[in-house]
C-alpha positions as CSV (number, residue, x, y, z in Angstrom):
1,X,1.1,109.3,154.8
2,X,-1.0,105.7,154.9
3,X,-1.0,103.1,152.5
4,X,-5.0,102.9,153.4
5,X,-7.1,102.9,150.3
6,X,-9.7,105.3,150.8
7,X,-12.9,105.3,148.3
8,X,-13.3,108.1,145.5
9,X,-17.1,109.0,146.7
10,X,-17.4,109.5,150.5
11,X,-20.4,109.6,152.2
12,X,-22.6,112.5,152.4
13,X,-23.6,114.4,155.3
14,X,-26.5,113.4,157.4
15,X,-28.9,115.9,155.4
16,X,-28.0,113.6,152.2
17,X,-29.2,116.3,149.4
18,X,-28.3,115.6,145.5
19,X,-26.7,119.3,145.7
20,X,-23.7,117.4,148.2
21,X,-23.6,115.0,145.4
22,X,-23.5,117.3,142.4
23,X,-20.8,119.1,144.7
24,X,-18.5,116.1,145.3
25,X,-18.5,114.8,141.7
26,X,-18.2,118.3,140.6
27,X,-14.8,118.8,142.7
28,X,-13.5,115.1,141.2
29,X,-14.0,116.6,137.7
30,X,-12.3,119.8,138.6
31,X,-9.3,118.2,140.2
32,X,-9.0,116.0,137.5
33,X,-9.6,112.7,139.2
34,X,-12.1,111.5,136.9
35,X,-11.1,111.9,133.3
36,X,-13.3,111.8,130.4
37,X,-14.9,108.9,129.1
38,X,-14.6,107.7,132.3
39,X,-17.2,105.4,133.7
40,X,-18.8,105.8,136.9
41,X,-19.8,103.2,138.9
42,X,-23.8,101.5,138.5
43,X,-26.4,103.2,140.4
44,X,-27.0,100.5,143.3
45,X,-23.3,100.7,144.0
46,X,-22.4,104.6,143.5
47,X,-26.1,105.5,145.9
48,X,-24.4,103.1,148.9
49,X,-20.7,104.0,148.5
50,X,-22.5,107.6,148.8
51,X,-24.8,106.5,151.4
52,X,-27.6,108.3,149.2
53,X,-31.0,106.7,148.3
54,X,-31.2,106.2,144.5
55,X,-33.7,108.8,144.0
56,X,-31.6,111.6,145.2
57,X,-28.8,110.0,143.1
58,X,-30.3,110.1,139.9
59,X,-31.5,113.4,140.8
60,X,-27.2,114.5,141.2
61,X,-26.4,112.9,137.8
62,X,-29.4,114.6,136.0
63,X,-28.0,117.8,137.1
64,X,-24.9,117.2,135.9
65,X,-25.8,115.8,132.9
66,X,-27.6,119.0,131.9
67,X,-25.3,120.7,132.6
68,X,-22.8,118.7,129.8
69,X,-20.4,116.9,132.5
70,X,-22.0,113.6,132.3
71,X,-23.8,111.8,129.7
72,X,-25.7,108.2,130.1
73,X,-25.7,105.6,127.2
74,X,-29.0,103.8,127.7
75,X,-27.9,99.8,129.5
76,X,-24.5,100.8,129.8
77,X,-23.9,103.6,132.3
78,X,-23.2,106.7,133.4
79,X,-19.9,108.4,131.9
80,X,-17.5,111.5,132.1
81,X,-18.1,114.2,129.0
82,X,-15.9,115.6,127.6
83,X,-15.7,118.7,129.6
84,X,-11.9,119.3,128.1
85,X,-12.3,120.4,125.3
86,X,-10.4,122.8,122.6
87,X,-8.6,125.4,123.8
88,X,-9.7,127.3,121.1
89,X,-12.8,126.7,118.4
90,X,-12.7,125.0,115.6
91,X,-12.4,127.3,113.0
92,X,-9.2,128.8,115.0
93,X,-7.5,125.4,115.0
94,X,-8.5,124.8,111.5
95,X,-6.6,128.0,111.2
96,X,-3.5,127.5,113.3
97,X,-2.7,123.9,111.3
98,X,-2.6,125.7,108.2
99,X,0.5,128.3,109.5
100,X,3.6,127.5,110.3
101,X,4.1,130.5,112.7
102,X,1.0,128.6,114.8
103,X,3.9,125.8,115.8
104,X,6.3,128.2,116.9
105,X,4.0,129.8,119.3
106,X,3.3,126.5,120.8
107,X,6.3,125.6,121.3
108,X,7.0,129.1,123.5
109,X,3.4,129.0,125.2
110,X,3.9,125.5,126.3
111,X,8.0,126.2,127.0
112,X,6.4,128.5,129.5
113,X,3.5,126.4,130.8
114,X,5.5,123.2,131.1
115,X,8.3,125.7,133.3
116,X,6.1,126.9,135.5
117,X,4.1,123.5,136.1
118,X,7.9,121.9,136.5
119,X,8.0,124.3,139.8
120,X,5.2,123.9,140.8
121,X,5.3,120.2,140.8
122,X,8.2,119.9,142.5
123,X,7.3,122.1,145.5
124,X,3.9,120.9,145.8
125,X,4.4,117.3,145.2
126,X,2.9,114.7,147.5
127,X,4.1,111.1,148.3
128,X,1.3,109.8,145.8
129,X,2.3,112.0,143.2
130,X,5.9,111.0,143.2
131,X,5.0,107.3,143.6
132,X,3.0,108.0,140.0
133,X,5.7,110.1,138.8
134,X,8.1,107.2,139.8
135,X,6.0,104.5,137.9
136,X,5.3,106.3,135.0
137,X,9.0,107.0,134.9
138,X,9.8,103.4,135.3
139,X,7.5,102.7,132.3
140,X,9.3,104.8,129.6
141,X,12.6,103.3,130.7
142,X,11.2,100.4,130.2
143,X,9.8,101.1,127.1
144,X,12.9,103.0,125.7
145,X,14.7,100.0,126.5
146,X,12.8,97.3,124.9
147,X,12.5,100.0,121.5
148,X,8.8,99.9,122.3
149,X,8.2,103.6,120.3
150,X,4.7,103.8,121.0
151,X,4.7,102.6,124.5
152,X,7.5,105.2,125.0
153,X,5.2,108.3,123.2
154,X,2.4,107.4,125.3
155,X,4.5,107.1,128.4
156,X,6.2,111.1,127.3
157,X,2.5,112.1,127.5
158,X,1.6,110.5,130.2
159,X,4.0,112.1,132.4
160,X,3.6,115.5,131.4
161,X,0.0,115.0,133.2
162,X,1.2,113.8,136.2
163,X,3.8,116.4,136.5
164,X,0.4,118.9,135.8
165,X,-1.3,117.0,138.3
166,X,1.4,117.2,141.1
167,X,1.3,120.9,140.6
168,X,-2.0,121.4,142.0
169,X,-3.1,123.8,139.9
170,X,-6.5,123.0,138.8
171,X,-6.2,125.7,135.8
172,X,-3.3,124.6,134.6
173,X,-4.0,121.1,135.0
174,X,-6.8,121.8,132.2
175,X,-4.9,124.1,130.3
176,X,-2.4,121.8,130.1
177,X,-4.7,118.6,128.9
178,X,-6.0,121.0,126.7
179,X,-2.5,121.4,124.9
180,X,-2.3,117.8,125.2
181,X,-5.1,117.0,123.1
182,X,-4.3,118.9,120.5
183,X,-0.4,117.7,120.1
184,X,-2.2,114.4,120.3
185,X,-4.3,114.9,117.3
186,X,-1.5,116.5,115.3
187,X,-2.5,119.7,115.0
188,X,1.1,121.7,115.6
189,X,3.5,118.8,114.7
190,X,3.5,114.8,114.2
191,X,5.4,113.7,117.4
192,X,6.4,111.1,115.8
193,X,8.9,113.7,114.1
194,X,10.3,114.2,117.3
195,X,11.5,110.9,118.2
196,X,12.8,110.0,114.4
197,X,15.8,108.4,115.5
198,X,17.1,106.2,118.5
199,X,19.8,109.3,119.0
200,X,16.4,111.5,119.9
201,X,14.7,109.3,121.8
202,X,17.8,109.2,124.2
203,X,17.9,113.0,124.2
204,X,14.5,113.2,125.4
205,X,14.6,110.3,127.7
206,X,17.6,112.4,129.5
207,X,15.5,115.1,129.2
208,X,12.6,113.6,131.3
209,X,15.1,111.8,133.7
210,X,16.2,115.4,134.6
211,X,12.8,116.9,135.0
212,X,11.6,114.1,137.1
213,X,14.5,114.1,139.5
214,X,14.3,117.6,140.3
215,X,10.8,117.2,141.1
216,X,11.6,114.1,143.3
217,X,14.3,116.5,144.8
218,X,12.1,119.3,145.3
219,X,14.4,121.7,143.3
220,X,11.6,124.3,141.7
221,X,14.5,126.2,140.2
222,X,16.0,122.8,138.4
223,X,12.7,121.6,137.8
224,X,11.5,124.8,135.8
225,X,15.0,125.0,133.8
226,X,15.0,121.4,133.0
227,X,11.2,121.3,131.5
228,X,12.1,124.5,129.9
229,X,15.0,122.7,128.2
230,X,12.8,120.3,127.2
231,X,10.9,122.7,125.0
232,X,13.7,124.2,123.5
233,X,15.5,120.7,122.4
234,X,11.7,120.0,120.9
235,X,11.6,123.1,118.7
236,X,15.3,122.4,117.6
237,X,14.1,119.0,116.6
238,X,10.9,119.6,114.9
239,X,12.8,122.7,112.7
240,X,15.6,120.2,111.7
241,X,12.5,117.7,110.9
242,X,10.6,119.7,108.6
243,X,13.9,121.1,107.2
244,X,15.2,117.8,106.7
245,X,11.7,116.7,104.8
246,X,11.4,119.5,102.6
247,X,15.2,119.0,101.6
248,X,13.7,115.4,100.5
249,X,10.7,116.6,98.6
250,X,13.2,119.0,96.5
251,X,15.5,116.8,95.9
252,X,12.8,114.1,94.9
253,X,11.0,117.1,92.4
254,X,14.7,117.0,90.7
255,X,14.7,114.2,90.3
256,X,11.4,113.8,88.6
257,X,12.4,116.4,86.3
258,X,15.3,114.7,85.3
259,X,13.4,111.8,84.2
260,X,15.1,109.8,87.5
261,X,13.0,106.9,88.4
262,X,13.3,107.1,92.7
263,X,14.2,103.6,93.9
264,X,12.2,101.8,96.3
């Protein structure tokens, strides 16, 4: 391993055709380097760092832009789509966040996913993936530390795609972002239900500490169990949750009825 930087777009081959353009940038999309929304660099600089003229560069990114996995906003650049996604259409997850049963399933598809990404990850790992892992890692302790509950969600999140990244399994890696995206947006289950109290938060910290050092120790097995673990300590969680809210709404309806003013 070398601590060289090396530069995201290397130079094409001597024949210098947009199709070895649309290729590279096609396989940094599919590999997940660049993300969506993500900005590429101008024209004058991307054409030389590809050692391209600018002709056969704008030729590349009109490709790709017809084909949805860039889009340009006029004086401000050339950006990544949003070639993620829904893992299903709309009407479906209009659908699923109307049924309870929809959570449940989630929970045991993505206890699965997140096991088998777990071994993955930690047999396939490289020395830039752990250093990420490591940082990320760093972060949330940090975060958990300091009570910084945001910080600390977006920190849970953002280790769960670098543990999909460090599994090197470009399917899953977009399966997995997928998922992601939708948790995000609340569809299954508010996560801030998950982290309700300081007692959870260190559950789930633990949690991560023992997924991340069997990766680090290249332990598939211990990996897999501990993400799995995970999962199951999340469903626990999110059923006392919505137990323990629905137990407040009835007892709030009683009190209603009884003409009980609630106190502030």
């Amino acid at each position: 391993m070398t601590d060289t930087p090396f530069d995201l777009f290397s130079r094409i081959s001597p024949s210098r055709t947009a199709d070895e353009v649309v290729r590279q940038i096609e396989l940094l999309l599919l590999e997940g380097v660049l993300r969506d929304g993500e900005r590429l660099p101008g024209e004058r600089e991307l054409a030389k760092r590809l050692d391209v003229s600018r002709p056969i560069l704008r030729d590349a990114l009109k490709q790709l832009e017809s084909r949805g996995l860039l889009f340009s906003q006029h004086g401000d650049g050339t950006y990544v789509a949003d070639i993620i996604g829904q893992v299903f259409s709309r009407p479906v997850v209009d659908l699923i966040a109307r049924h309870q049963r929809a959570t449940q399933d989630y929970i045991e598809y993505r206890r699965e996913l997140e096991g088998i990404t777990a071994e993955l990850a930690a047999r396939r790992a490289t020395d830039y993936d752990r250093q990420m892992l490591t940082r990320i890692m760093q972060a949330m302790r940090a975060a958990h530390e300091g009570g910084s509950f945001d910080a600390e969600l977006d920190a849970d999140v953002e280790l769960h795609n670098a543990i999909g990244e460090a599994a090197h399994n470009i399917v899953l890696l977009h399966t997995l972002r997928a998922c992601y995206r939708l948790l995000a947006q609340g569809i299954f289950f508010h996560r801030h239900l998950v982290f309700a109290s300081a007692m959870a938060r260190g559950h789930l910290l633990a949690q991560h500490e023992a997924i991340y050092a069997a990766i680090m120790a290249g332990d598939g097995n211990g990996a897999r169990q501990a993400a799995q673990a995970h999962m199951d300590y999340i469903a626990v969680a999110i059923r006392d949750a919505e137990r323990s809210g629905e137990w407040q709404r009835i007892a709030q309806l009683r009190m209603q009825k009884r003409g009980i003013p609630p106190q502030a």
